[in-house]
Each structure stands twice: as structure tokens, then as C-alpha cells.
C-alpha positions, 0 to 999 in steps of 0.5 A: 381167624382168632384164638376166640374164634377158633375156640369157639368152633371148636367147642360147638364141634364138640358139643354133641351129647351121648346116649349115657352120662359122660362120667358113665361113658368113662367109667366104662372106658376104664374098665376095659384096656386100650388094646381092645378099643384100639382094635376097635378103631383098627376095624373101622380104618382108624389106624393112627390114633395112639399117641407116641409110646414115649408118652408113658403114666408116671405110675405103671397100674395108671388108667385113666378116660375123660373128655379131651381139654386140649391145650397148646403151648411152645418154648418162650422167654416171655414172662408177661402175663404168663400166671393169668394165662394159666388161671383163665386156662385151668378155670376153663377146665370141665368135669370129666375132663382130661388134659391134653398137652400139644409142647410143641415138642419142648425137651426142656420144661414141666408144663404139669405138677403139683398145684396144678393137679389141685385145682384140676381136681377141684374141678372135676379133671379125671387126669393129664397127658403131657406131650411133654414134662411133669414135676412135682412127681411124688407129690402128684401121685400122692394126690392120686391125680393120673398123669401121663407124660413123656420125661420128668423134670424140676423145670418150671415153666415160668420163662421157659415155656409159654400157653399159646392156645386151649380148647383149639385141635391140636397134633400129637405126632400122627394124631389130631386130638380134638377138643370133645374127644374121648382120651384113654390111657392105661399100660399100654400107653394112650388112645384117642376116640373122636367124640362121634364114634365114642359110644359105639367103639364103647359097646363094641369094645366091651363085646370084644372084652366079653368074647376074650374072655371066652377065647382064652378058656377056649386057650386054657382048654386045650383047644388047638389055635387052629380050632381057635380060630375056625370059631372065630378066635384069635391070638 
């Protein structure tokens, strides 16, 4: 099968709309925390859909939701081509979108900075998650572009990394992200919600966040654990 091909299913997989404007269902994702959508998740059997905590936000307060752009790359020495790669993917990136690398596990380049966080922006990219490096670290956050990676580095890409592939299923560690899927990162590190379920995790998510609330002035009140959770809290 070709890389256009797969593309293109891939896009069709992701079509489907939601019952609320995608830039809504984000905002609202990020008004809550990951912990309450992971528990979400954890209630419908969907136990493997955190990325690898070494992915961690360049800035600790970061919190970012957006559609899945995925993108794939690996370590090459090839140079041919490699900027117009870059440029046909950025001007492949939609609004709302957040950025999601599959490195293939390279230890050794930035595939996200500066200039690339521009013309994200430019296009209404809500953020980035590297499985990989990031440079241009300072300017990047002066930017206020939100951006989670695994290392920094001043290594470029150029003749060290190469774009294979994007808008294609990729695996990050035990997780399949797939293009159209909801991206969700803050403290704690990043989750994936596949695109069907996103709205009703969003909602149940949002109870969850409401009940919390109540369980912990139940907590503040004194009310005994045990009391806790006969009325149907937790800890």
C-alpha cells in the first residue's frame, strides 16, 4: 500500500464530526486534568493510552488538547528534499491540531523548534508532542507554543533525521495514536482518547471532575475514609 494510500484512509478514519465544535471539545478538555480522563478510559477497559512519562511539557503549568497530526520520522543521512518534505507537511497541519511525533526512537535530533512552532501556529496547531527532541527551547516558550518532548537538544534535523510519513497511525511505546484522535497533555504527562469515544469520555470526565470536588470537602469535613467511600468516594 503507498503513503498516499494510507493517507488517505487514514483521514477518512478520522472523519467523523462531534456533537460540539472541535475548538469547544478542546477547550473543555483543557479545563480538566488527565488523571480524571485517564480514569475514564481506565473504566472502559482502555488501560494503555498514556504516552511514556519521559515525554514531559518544556514548561511544568503546560496544558494542551487538540485533534492528532501525526507524523512519522526515523534517523537518515539523506538530504534530498528534506525542507520540501517539511513544507508539504506543515501546510498539511489543520486547526485545532496537535502534533504528534512517532522518532522512531532517535536519541539524537530535534525534530520540533522555532520556526516550526510559527508556522504551526499560523495554522491554528494548538501544540506538539515529541517522542523525541526539541530546540530552540527559550524562543519556543516565548512563543507560548505548548510543547511536549522527551530531551532537548541544538541538533537539527537536517542530515540526521528524515520525515518518513504523516497523517498515517503511528505507535508511541504501547499506544496506537491515530490521526483524528483527541491529544491531551498537562503535569502529568499525555493521554490519547480515540476520536469515537472523545465526546462521552469529555462528559464523563467532567462528572467525575464535579464529583471530586465533593469528595474532597467531604475530606476537608472530616468525614472518616471509610464513610468516604460508603458514599461512593475515593481516594
Amino acid at each position: 500500500m503507498t503513503i498516499e494510500r494510507d493517507r488517505a484512509g487514514s483521514a477518512l478514519d478520522g472523519a467523523a464530526g462531534f456533537p460540539i465544535a472541535t475548538g469547544e471539545l478542546c477547550d473543555r478538555y483543557e479545563r480538566l486534568f488527565t488523571a480524571a480522563v485517564n480514569d475514564v478510559l481506565r473504566a472502559r477497559g482502555l488501560l494503555y493510552q498514556v504516552l511514556p512519562p519521559s515525554i514531559a511539557a518544556l514548561q511544568r503549568e503546560t496544558k494542551v488538547a487538540g485533534v492528532a497530526f501525526t507524523i512519522k520520522g526515523a534517523k537518515s543521512l539523506r538530504l534530498e528534499n528534506d525542507m520540501q518534505t517539511r513544507a508539504a507537511m506543515l501546510d498539511a497541519i489543520g486547526r485545532d491540531a496537535v502534533c504528534v511525533w512517532d522518532t522512531s526512537g532517535d536519541d539524537e535530533s530535534a525534530q520540533w523548534g522555532e520556526v516550526m512552532s510559527i508556522a504551526a501556529q499560523r495554522r491554528g496547531c494548538r501544540g506538539a508532542v515529541v517522542d523525541g527532541g526539541v530546540r530552540d527551547t527559550d524562543k519556543v516558550l516565548g512563543l507560548g507554543f505548548r510543547v511536549f518532548c522527551r530531551y532537548t537538544t541544538s541538533n537539527g534535523m537536517l542530515g540526521r533525521f528524515r520525515i518518513t510519513d504523516w497523517e498515517t497511525p503511528i505507535r508511541i511505546a504501547a499506544v496506537t495514536v491515530t490521526p483524528g484522535d483527541i491529544v491531551f497533555g498537562d503535569s502529568d504527562g499525555v493521554i490519547v482518547v480515540p476520536r469515537r469515544l472523545a465526546y462521552e469520555v469529555l462528559l464523563e470526565a467532567e462528572e467525575l471532575k464535579a464529583k471530586e470536588r465533593e469528595v474532597k470537602q467531604w475530606v476537608r469535613d472530616g468525614v472518616p475514609p471509610r464513610e468516604v467511600v460508603d458514599r461512593g468516594g475515593y481516594f
